[in-house]
LUMTOR-222472 format. One record per residue (C-alpha): residue number from 1; residue in one letter; chain; x, y, z. Coordinates in steps of 0.1 Angstrom, whole numbers. Layout:
N
(NUM,'A','A',(X,Y,Z)) ...
***
This chain:
290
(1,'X','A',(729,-221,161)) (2,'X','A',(703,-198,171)) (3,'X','A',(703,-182,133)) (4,'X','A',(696,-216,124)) (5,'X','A',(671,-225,146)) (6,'X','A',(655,-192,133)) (7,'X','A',(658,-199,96)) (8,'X','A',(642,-235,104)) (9,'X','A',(610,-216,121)) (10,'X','A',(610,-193,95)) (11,'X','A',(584,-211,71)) (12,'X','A',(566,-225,100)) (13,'X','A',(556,-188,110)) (14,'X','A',(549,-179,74)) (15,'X','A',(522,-207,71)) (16,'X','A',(510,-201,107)) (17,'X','A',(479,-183,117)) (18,'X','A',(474,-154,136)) (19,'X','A',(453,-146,165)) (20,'X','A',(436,-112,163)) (21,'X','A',(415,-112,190)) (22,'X','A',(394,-134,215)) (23,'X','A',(363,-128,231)) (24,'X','A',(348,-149,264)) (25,'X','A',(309,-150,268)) (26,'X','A',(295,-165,300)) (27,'X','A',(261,-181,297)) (28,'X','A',(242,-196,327)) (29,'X','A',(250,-233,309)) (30,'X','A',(281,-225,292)) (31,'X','A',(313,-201,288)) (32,'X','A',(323,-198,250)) (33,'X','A',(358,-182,240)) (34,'X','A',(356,-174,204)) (35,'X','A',(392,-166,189)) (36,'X','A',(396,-149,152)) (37,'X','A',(427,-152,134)) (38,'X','A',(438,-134,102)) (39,'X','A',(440,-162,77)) (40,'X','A',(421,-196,81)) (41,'X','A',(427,-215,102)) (42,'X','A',(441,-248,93)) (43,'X','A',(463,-266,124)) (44,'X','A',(456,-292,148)) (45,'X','A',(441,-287,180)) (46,'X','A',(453,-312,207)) (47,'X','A',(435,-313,245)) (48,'X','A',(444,-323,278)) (49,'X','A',(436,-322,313)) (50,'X','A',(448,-322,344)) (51,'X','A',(440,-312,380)) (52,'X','A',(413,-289,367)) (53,'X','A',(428,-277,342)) (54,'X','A',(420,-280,301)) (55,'X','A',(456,-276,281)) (56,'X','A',(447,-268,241)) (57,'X','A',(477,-267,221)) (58,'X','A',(468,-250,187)) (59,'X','A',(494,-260,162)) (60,'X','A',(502,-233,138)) (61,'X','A',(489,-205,159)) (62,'X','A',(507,-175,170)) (63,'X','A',(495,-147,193)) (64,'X','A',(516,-117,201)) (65,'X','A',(522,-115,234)) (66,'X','A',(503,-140,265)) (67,'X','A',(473,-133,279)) (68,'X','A',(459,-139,310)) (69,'X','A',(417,-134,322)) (70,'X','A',(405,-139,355)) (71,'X','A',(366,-152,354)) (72,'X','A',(337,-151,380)) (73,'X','A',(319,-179,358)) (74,'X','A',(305,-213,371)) (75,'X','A',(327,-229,341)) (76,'X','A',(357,-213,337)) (77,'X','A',(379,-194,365)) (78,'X','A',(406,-186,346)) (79,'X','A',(418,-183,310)) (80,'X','A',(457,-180,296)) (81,'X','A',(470,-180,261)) (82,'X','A',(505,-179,258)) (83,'X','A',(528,-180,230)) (84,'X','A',(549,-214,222)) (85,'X','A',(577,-226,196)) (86,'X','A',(554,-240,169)) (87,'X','A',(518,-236,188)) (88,'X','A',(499,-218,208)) (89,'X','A',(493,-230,245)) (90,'X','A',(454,-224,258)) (91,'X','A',(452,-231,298)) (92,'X','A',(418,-228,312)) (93,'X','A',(408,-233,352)) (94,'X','A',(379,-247,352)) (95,'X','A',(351,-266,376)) (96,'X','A',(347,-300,383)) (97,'X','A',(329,-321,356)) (98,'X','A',(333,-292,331)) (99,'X','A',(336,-306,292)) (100,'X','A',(356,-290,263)) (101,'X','A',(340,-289,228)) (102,'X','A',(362,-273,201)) (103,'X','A',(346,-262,166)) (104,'X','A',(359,-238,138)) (105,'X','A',(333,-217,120)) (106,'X','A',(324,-223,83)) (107,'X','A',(348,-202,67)) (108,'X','A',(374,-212,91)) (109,'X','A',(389,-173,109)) (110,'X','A',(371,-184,140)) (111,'X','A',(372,-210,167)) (112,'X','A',(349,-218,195)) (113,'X','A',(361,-232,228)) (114,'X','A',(329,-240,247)) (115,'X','A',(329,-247,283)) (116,'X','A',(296,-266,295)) (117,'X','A',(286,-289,323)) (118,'X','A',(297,-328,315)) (119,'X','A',(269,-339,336)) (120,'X','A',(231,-331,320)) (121,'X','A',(204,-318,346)) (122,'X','A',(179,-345,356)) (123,'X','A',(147,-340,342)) (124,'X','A',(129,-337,377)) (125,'X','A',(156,-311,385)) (126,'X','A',(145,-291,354)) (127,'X','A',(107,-295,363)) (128,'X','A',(113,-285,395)) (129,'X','A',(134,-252,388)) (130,'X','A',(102,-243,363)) (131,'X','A',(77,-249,382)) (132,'X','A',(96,-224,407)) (133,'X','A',(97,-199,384)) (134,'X','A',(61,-201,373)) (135,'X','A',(52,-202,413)) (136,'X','A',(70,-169,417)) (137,'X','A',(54,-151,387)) (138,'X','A',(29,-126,401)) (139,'X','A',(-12,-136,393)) (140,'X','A',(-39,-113,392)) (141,'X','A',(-61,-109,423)) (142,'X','A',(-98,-122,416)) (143,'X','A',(-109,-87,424)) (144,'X','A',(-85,-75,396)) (145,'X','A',(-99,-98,374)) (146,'X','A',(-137,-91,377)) (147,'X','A',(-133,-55,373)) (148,'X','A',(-116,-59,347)) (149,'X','A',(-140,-77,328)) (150,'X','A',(-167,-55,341)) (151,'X','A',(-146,-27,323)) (152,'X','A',(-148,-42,289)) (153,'X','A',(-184,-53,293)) (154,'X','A',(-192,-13,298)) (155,'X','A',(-173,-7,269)) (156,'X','A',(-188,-29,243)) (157,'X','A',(-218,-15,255)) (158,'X','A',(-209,17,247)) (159,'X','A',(-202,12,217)) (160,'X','A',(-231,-5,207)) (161,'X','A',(-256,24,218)) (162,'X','A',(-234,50,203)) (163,'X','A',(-237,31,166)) (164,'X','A',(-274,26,170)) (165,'X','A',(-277,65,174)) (166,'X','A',(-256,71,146)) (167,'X','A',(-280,51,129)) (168,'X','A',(-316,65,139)) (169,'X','A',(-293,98,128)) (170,'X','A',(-286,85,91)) (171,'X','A',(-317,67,89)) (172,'X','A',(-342,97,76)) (173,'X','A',(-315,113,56)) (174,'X','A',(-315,86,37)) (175,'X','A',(-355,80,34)) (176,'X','A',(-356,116,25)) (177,'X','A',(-330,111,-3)) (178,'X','A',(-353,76,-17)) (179,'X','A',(-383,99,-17)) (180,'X','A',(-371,126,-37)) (181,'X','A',(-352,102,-58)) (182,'X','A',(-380,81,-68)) (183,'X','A',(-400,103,-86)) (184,'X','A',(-379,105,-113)) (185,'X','A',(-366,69,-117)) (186,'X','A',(-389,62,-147)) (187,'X','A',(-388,91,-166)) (188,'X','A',(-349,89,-163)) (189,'X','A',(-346,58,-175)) (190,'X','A',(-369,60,-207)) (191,'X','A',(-361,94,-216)) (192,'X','A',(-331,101,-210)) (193,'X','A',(-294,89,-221)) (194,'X','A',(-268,80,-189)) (195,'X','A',(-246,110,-200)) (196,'X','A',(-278,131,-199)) (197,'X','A',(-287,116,-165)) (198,'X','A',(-257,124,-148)) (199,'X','A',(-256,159,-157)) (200,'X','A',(-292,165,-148)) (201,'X','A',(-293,175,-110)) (202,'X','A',(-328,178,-89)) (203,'X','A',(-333,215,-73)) (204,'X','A',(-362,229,-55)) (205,'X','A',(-373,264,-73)) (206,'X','A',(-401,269,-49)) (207,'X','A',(-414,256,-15)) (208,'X','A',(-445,266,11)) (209,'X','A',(-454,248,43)) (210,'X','A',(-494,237,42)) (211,'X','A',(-491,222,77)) (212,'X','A',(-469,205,102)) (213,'X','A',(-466,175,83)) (214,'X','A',(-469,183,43)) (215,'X','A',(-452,211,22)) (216,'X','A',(-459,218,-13)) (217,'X','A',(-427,220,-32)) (218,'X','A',(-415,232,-71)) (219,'X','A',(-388,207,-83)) (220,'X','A',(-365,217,-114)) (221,'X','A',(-354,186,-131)) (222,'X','A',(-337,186,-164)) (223,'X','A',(-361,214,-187)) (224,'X','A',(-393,202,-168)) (225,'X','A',(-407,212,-132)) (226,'X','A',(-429,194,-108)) (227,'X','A',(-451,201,-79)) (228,'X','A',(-450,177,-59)) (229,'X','A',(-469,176,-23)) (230,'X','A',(-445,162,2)) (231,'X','A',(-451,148,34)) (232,'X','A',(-462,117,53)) (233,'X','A',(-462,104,17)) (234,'X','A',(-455,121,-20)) (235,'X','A',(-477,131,-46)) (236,'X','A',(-469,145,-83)) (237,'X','A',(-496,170,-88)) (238,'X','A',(-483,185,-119)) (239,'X','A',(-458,189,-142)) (240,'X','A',(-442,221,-165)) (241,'X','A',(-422,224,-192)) (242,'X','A',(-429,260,-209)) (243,'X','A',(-452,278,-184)) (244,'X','A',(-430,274,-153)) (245,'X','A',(-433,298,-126)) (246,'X','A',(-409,322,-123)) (247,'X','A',(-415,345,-90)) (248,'X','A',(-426,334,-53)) (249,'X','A',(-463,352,-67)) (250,'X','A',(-461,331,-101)) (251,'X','A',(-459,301,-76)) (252,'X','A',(-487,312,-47)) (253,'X','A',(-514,314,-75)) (254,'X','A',(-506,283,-91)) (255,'X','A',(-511,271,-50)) (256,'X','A',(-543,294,-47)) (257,'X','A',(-558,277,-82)) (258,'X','A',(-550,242,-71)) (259,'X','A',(-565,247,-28)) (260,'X','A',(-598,225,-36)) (261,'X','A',(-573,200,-53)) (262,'X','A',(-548,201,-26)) (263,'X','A',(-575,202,-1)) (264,'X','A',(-590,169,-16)) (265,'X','A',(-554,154,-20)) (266,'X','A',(-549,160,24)) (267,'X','A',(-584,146,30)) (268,'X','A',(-576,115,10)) (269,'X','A',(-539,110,25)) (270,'X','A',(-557,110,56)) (271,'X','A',(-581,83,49)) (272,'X','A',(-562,49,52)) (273,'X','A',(-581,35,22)) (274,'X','A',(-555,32,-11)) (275,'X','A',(-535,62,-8)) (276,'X','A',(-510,47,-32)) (277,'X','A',(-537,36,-60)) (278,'X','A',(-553,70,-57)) (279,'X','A',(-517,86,-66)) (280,'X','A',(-510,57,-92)) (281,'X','A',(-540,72,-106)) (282,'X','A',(-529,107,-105)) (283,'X','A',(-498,103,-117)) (284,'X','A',(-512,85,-150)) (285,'X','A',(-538,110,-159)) (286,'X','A',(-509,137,-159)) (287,'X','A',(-481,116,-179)) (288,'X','A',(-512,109,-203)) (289,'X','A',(-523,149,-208)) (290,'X','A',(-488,156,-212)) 
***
């Protein structure tokens, strides 16, 4: 008889479903037991209660041996699987007013027993709870809270004085890089090509201090020099292309020939009436007689 109650259960266990594991995680508005089996699930589930207790018989189900969990959770108390003839028996100990939804995951190895309040929290419950929890957060002090900003204000201004020093810094770098750069703008754009132009650098050959404020200087540009007078403002005094001086004594006597000119040059920078016609004019005469 008991052979062929055996061979009768035989295909019932090949077709059935095999637990592999089960997992309980206890949330502060729910418990959820998640159970994997080996192949997918496709049995019934059936549910029952009674005297706080949830029964779930899963049909086609087998476990190995029973299990039993003990549970400190507002949901569930306790948890027991045990194998059956056919099924699987689930018994969970749960709370009053405690509701059982059952759902399989998408592929079907899993199921999810989940174990949540039947009742819902009454809005002005919820409020109340939150507003308890936003009353016990900790606020900043108004002390904190002007020193604070006090901080950043000092910071920001900081940071403003150090850029407008790095800026009175760049500032006659720059000017002295337009002046230099200037005096060459035209003759670099008629005569020469752009290749030409960027191969041509600007070099001082020779230099001498007149006073505290003006130097005389020998600039090498391309095959031609210039003296320029450099100062307050500049002036081209002259310009060489074959006779160039070659030593520091070449360049003091072209100084020593040109004094009453430079002289006259100072004297006129230091009237205020058209120092920049008067060097228009200069400059003209020299581009002409070259």
């Amino acid at each position: 008889m008991i052979r062929l109650l055996l061979i009768f259960l035989l295909p019932l266990a090949l077709n059935a479903s095999k637990i592999l594991s089960y997992n309980i995680y206890d949330r502060t508005d729910r418990a959820d037991v998640m159970i994997t089996f080996d192949t997918p699930y496709e049995g019934v589930i059936k549910q029952s209660i009674s005297q706080s207790k949830i029964i779930i018989k899963l049909t086609d189900a087998q476990i190995e041996s029973a299990k039993l969990k003990k549970l400190s959770s507002k949901f569930l108390h306790s948890l027991s699987i045990t194998p059956m003839a056919g099924y699987t028996q689930i018994v969970a100990s749960v709370s009053d007013s405690v509701k059982l939804i059952a759902s399989k995951t998408s592929d079907a190895y899993g199921l999810r027993l989940r174990f949540s309040s039947s009742s819902p929290i009454p809005a002005k419950a919820s409020a109340t709870a939150n507003n308890n929890i936003l009353s016990s957060l900790p606020t900043k002090k108004d002390g904190e809270m002007t020193q604070s900003y006090y901080i950043v204000v000092a910071i920001l201004i900081i940071g403003i004085l150090i850029l407008l020093f790095i800026k009175r810094k760049a500032a006659p770098k720059a000017n002295k890089e337009q002046q230099s750069s200037w005096l060459f703008k035209e003759n670099q754009t008629n005569n020469q090509t752009p290749a030409e132009s960027n191969n041509n650098n600007v070099s001082i050959r020779f230099q001498k201090n007149i006073d505290n404020s003006n130097s005389v200087v020998m600039l090498d540009f391309g095959e031609q020099s210039y003296l320029v007078l450099m100062g307050t403002s500049n002036i081209l005094l002259d310009k060489f292309t074959d006779n160039k001086p070659v030593t520091q004594e070449d360049f003091e006597t072209i100084l020593q020939n040109r004094h009453q000119e430079l002289d006259e040059f100072l004297a006129l920078k230091d009237k205020t009436k058209e120092p920049l016609q008067a060097y228009k004019e200069r400059a003209a005469s020299i581009a002409y007689e070259a």
